[in-house]
C-alpha positions as CSV (number, residue, x, y, z in Angstrom):
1,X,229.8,66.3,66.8
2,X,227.1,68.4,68.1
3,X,229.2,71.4,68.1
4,X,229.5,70.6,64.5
5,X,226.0,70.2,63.4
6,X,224.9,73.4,65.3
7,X,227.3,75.3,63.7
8,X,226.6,73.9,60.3
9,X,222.9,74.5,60.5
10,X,223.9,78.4,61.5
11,X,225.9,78.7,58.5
12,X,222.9,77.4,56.3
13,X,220.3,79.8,58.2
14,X,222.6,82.5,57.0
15,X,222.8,81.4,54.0
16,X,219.0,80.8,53.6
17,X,218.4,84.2,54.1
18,X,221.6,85.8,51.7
19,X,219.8,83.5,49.0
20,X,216.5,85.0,49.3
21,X,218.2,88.6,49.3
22,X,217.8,89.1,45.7
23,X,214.7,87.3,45.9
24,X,212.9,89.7,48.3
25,X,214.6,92.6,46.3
26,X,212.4,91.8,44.0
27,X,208.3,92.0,43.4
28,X,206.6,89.6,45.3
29,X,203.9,89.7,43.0
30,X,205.0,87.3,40.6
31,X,203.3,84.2,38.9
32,X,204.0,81.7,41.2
33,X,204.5,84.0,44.3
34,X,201.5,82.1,46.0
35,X,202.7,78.4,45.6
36,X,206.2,79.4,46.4
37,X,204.8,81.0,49.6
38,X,202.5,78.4,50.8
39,X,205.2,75.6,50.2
40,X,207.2,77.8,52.5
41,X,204.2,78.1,55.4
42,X,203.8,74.5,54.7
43,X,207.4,73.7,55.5
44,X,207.6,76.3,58.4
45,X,204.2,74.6,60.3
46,X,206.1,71.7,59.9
47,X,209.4,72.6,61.4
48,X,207.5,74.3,64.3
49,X,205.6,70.7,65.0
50,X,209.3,69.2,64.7
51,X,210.8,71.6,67.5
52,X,207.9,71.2,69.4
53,X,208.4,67.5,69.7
54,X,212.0,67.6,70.6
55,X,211.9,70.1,73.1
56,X,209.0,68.3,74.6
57,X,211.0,65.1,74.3
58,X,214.2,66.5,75.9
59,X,212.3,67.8,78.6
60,X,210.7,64.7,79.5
61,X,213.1,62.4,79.1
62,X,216.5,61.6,81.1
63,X,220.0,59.5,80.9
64,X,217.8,56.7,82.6
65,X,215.0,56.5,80.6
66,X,217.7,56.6,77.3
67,X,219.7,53.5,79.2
68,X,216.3,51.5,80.0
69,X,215.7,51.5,76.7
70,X,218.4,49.4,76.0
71,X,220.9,52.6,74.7
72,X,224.5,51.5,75.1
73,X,225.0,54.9,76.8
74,X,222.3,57.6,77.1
75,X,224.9,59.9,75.3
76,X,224.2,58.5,71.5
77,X,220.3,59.3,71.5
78,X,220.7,62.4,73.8
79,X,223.7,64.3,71.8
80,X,221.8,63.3,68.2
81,X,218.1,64.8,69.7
82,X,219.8,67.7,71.1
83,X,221.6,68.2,67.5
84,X,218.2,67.8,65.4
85,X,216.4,69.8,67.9
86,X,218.6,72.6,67.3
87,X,218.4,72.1,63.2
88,X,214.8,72.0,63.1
89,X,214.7,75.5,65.9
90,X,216.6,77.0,62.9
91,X,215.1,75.8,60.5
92,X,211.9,77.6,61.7
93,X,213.3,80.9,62.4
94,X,215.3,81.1,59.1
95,X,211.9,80.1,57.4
96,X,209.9,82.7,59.1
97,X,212.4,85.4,58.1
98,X,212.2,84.1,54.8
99,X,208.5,84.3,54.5
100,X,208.4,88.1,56.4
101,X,211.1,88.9,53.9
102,X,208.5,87.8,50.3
103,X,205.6,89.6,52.2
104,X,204.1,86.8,53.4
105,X,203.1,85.8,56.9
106,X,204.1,82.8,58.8
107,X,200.8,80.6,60.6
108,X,201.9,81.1,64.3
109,X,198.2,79.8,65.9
110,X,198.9,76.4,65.5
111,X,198.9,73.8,68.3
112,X,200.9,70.7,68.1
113,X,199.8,67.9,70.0
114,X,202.3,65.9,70.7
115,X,201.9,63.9,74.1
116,X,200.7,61.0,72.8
117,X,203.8,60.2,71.4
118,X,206.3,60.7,74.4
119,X,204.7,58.2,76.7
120,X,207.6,56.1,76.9
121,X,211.5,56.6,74.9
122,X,211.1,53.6,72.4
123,X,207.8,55.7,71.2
124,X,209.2,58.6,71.3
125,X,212.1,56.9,69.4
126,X,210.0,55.6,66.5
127,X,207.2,58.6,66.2
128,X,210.7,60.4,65.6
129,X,211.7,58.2,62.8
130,X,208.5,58.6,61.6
131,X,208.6,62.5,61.5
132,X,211.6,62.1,59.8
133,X,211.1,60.2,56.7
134,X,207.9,62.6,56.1
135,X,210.0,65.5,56.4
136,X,211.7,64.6,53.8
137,X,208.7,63.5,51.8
138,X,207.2,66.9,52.5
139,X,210.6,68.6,51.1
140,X,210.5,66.9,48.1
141,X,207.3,67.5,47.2
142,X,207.7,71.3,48.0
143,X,210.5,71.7,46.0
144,X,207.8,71.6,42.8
145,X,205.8,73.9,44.1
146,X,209.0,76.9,43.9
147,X,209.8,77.9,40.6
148,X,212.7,80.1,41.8
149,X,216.2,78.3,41.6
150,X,217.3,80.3,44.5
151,X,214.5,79.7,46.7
152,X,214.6,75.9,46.0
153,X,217.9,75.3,45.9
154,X,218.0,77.6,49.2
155,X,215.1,74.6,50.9
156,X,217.2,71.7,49.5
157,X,219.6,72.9,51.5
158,X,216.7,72.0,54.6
159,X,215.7,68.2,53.1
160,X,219.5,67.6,53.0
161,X,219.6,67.9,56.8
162,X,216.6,66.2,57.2
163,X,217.0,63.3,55.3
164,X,220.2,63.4,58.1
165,X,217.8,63.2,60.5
166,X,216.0,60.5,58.8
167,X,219.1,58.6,58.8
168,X,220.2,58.6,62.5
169,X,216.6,57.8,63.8
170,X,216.4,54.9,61.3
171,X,219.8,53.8,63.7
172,X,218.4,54.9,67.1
173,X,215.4,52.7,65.8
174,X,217.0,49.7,65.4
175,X,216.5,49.1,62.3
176,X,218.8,49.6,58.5
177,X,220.2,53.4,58.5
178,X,220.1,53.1,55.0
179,X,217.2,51.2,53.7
180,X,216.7,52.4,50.3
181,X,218.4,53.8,47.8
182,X,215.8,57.2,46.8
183,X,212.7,58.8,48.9
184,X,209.5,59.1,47.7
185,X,208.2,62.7,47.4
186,X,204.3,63.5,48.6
187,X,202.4,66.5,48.1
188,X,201.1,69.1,51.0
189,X,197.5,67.3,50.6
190,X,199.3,63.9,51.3
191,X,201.6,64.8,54.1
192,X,198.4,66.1,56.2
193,X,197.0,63.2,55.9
194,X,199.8,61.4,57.7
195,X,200.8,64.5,60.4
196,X,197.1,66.6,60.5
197,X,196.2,64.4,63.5
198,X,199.3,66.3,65.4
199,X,198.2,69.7,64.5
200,X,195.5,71.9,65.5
201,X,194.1,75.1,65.8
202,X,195.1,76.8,62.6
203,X,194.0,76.8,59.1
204,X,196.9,76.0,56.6
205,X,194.5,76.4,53.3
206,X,195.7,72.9,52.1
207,X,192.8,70.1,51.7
208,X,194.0,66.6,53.5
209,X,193.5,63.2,52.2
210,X,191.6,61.4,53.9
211,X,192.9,59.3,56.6
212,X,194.0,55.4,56.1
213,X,194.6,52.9,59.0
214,X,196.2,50.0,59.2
215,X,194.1,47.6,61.5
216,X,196.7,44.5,61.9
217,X,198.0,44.7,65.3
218,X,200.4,41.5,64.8
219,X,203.7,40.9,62.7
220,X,204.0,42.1,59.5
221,X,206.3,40.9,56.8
222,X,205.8,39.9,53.3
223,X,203.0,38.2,52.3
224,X,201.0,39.4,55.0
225,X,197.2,40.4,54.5
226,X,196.5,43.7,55.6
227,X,193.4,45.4,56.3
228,X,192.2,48.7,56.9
229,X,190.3,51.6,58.3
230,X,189.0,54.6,57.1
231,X,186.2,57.4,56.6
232,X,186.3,57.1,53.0
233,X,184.8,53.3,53.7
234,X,181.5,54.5,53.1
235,X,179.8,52.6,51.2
236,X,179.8,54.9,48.1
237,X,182.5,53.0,46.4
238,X,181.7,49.0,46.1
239,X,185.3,47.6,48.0
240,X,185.7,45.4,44.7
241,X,186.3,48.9,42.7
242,X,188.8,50.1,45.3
243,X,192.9,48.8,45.0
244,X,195.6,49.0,47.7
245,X,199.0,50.5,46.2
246,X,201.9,50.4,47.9
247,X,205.0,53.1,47.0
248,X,208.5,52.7,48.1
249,X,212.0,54.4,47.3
250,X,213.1,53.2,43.8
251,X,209.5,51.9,42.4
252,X,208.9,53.9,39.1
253,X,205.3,53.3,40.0
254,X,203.1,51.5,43.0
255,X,202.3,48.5,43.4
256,X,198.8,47.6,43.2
257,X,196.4,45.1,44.4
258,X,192.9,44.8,44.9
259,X,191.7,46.1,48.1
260,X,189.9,42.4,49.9
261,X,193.4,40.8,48.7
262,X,195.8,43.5,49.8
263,X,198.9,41.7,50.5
264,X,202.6,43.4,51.7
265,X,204.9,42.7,48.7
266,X,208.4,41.2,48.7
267,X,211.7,42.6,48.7
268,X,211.1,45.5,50.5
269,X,213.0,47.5,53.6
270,X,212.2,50.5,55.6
271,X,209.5,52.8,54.9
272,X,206.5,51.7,52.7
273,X,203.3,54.1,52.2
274,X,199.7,52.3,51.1
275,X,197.5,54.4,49.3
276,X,193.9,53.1,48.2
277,X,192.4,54.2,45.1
278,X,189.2,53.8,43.1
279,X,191.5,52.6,40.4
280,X,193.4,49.8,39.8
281,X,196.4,51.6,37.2
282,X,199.1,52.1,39.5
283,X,200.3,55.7,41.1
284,X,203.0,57.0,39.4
285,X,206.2,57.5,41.7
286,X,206.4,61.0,39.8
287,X,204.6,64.0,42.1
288,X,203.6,65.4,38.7
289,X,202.0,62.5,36.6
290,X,201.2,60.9,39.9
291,X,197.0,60.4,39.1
292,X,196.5,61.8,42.8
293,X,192.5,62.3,41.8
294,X,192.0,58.7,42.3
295,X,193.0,58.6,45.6
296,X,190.3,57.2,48.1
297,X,192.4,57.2,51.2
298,X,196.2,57.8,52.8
299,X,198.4,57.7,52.4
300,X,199.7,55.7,55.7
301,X,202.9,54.9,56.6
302,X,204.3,51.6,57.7
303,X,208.4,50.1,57.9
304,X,209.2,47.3,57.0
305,X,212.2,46.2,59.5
306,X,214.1,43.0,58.5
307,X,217.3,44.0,58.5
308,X,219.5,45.4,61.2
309,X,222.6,47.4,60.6
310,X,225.9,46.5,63.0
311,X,225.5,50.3,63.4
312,X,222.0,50.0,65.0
313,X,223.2,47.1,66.9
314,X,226.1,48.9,68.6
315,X,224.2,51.8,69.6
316,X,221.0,50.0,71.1
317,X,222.6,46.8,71.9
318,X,219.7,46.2,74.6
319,X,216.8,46.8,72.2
320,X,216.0,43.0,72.2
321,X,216.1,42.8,75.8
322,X,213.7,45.4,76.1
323,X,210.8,44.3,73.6
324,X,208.9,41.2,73.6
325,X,210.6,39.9,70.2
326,X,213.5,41.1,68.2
327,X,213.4,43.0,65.3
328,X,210.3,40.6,64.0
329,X,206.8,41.8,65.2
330,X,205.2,44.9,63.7
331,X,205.1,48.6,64.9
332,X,202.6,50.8,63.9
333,X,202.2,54.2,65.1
334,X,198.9,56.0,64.2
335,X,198.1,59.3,64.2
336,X,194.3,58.7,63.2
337,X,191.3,59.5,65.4
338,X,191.1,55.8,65.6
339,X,192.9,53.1,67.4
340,X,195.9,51.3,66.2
341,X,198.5,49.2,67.5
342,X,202.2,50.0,67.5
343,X,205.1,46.9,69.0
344,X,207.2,48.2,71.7
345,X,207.0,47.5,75.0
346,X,204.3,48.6,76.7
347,X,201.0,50.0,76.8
348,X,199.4,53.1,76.6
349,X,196.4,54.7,75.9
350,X,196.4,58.6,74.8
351,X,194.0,61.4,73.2
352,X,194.6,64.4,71.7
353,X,192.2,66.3,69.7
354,X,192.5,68.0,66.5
355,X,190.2,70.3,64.0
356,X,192.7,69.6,61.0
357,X,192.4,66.2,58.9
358,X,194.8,63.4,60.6
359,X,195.9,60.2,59.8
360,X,197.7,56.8,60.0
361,X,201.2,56.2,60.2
362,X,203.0,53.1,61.3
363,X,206.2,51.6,61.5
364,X,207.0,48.1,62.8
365,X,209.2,47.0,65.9
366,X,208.0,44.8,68.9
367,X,205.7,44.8,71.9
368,X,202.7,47.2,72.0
369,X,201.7,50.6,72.7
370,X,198.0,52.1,72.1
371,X,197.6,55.8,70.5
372,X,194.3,57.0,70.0
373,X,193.9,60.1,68.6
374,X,190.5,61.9,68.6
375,X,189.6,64.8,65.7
376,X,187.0,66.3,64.5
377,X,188.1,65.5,60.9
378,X,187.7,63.3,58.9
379,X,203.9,46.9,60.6
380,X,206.9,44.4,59.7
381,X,209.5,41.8,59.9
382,X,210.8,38.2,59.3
383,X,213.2,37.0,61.7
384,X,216.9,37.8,61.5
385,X,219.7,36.1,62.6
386,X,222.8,39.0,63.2
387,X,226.4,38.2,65.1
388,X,228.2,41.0,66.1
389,X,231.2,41.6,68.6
390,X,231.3,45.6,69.7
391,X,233.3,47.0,72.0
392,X,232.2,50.1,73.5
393,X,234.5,52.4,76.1
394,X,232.6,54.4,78.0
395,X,233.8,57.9,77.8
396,X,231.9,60.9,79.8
397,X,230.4,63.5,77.8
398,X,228.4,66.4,78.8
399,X,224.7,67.3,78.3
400,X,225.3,70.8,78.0
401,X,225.6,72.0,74.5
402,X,226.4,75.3,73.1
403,X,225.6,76.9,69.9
404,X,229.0,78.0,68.0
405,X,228.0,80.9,65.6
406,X,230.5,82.7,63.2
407,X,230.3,86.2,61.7
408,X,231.2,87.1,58.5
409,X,231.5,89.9,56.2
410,X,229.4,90.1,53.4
411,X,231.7,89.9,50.9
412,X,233.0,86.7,52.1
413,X,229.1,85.8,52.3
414,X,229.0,86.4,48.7
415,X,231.9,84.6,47.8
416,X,231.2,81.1,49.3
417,X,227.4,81.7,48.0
418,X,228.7,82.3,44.2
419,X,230.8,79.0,44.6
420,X,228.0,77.1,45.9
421,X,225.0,78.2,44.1
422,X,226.4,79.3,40.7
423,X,223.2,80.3,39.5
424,X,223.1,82.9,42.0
425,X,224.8,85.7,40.3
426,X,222.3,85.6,37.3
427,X,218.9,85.2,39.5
């Protein structure tokens, strides 16, 4: 399987770069050149935080710590990080070139500040799931910001592998693999605002919303009264003008409520962002009609985990052993300069500084862990009853993995390219 992915995500780094070949033949000095370019730095800062976390993650973590936390064999976590960590390594090289090959540059300065969330494997786990579903989020909303087919059909070929990703972390979380039926694209300004509290050091040119915390530590399910934290709380905007809004997969637009009566809506699984605006006509799910200018705060990101998939159950059959309750307390995960709570099963205390806007992001699971992130800028469940008989033979499998890379002419290049991109030949 791993063998597999690598060589899959090879193929598509090659194929990246024979897409943008007619691309680069061509002026860079076009209309659009300048989005098209910064939605590629944007991506490529945020594959280089990705690798950075894995790497950090596989280098901290062993077949014991996997296994403690209740893994049915440190294999199915270890083989999938290995296989992501080597996507998202190519990702960012293939990006770069991409970048170097339109005259841009790459930012290279940045620092990624990413201890916080490796104190333990469940956190590690879920700040991973987390990464995830904003990948994809970021991808989508990227994809409006390149107006040539080649170039966006070549990063769709990225959020297609990430939203892979998004669905095997969503397993090695615990929780539904496939919670919703769409994503929910965000905008560079939007993404920051939930990842800027990981970065540091560089200047990306993008303005970040301003952060949004969630403050409720305990379980969080429908129904449940949230409150929150921010910077943007300052007093200038009375709190009766201001509305929560909460987005999900598959709403054609948010849900809004007014801010002192912000209550987590029904019917919902998996990831759910809150926004709070200074209006109360509900966001658009639409990145282009979206009224993003009344947008006070966030957005933050929290999941919403009653469900859980025989899949999930099979692969971390110890997961309830290990937390203080099952699959029915909150989790939230903040990457704010301010405190916030996230359920696993212990608890821990961090800092990491930052000179780029962060923010909240949370996700709901069981026990509790601390992350407090310092800068200089500005959680779910009801009970579930699941029965399940899985047998698992233990096989052995080795940790060492190899890359498998193929070489090919480029004629053949060009002929599985004009089958899969059609619109290649007349770009």
């Amino acid at each position: 399987m791993v063998f597999t992915s690598v060589y899959s995500l090879c193929g598509a780094g090659f194929a990246l770069l024979q897409l943008l070949a007619p691309v680069a033949a061509r002026p860079v000095a076009r209309s659009t050149s300048s989005s098209t370019l910064l939605a590629l730095q944007f991506a490529n800062v945020l594959e280089q935080l990705e690798s950075t976390f894995y790497a950090q993650a596989l280098q901290k973590f062993n077949q014991s710590d996997f296994t403690a936390a209740g893994f049915a064999s440190a294999q199915i976590p270890l083989q999938q990080f290995q296989a992501i960590f080597k996507d998202e390594s190519t990702h960012t090289t293939t990006l770069q070139s991409a970048i170097n090959s339109l005259g841009g540059k790459t930012v290279s300065n940045c620092t990624f500040n990413v201890a916080s969330l490796l104190t333990d494997v469940p956190t590690m786990v879920a700040a991973a799931r987390l990464v995830e579903n904003v990948g994809v989020s970021a991808y989508l909303g990227a994809l409006t910001l390149i107006n040539d087919t080649v170039l966006s059909t070549a990063a769709a070929t990225i959020m297609t592998v990430e939203a892979r990703h998004q669905t095997i972390l969503n397993v090695l979380a615990g929780a539904t693999a496939i919670p919703q039926a769409f994503d929910v694209a965000l905008n560079p300004s939007e993404i920051l605002a939930l990842t800027g509290g990981l970065i540091s050091g560089c200047n990306l040119g993008i303005p970040a919303n301003v952060p949004l915390r969630v403050n409720n530590s305990g379980s969080i399910q429908a129904g449940t009264k949230l409150t929150f934290t921010s910077a943007a709380f300052n007093g200038t905007i009375p709190v009766e003008k201001l509305s929560c809004q909460f987005l999900a997969g598959g709403f054609p637009v948010a849900i809004s409520q007014p801010l002192s009566n912000c209550s987590v809506p029904a019917n919902v699984t998996g990831p759910l962002l809150v926004f709070v605006t200074n209006s109360s006509q509900p966001l658009a799910n639409n990145i282009r009609d979206a009224a993003t200018s009344t947008i006070v705060a966030g957005p933050t990101l929290i999941f919403i985990d009653n469900q859980q998939d025989a899949l999930a159950i099979a692969a971390r059959p110890g997961l309830n052993s290990t937390v203080a309750h099952p699959i029915t307390s909150s989790t939230t995960i903040t990457l704010t300069p301010v405190t916030s709570s996230r359920a696993m099963s212990s608890t821990v205390t961090s800092t990491v500084k930052s000179t780029l806007t962060p923010a909240t992001s949370s996700r709901a699971m069981s026990s509790t862990v601390t992350l407090t992130m310092a800068s200089t800028s500005a959680t779910p469940s009801r009970a579930i009853s699941v029965t399940s008989t899985v047998t698992i033979v233990p096989t052995t499998v080795s940790t060492d993995w190899t890359a498998v890379t193929k070489t090919i002419s480029p004629s053949e290049a060009s002929g599985i390219l004009a089958s899969a991109v059609p619109s290649m030949s007349s770009g």
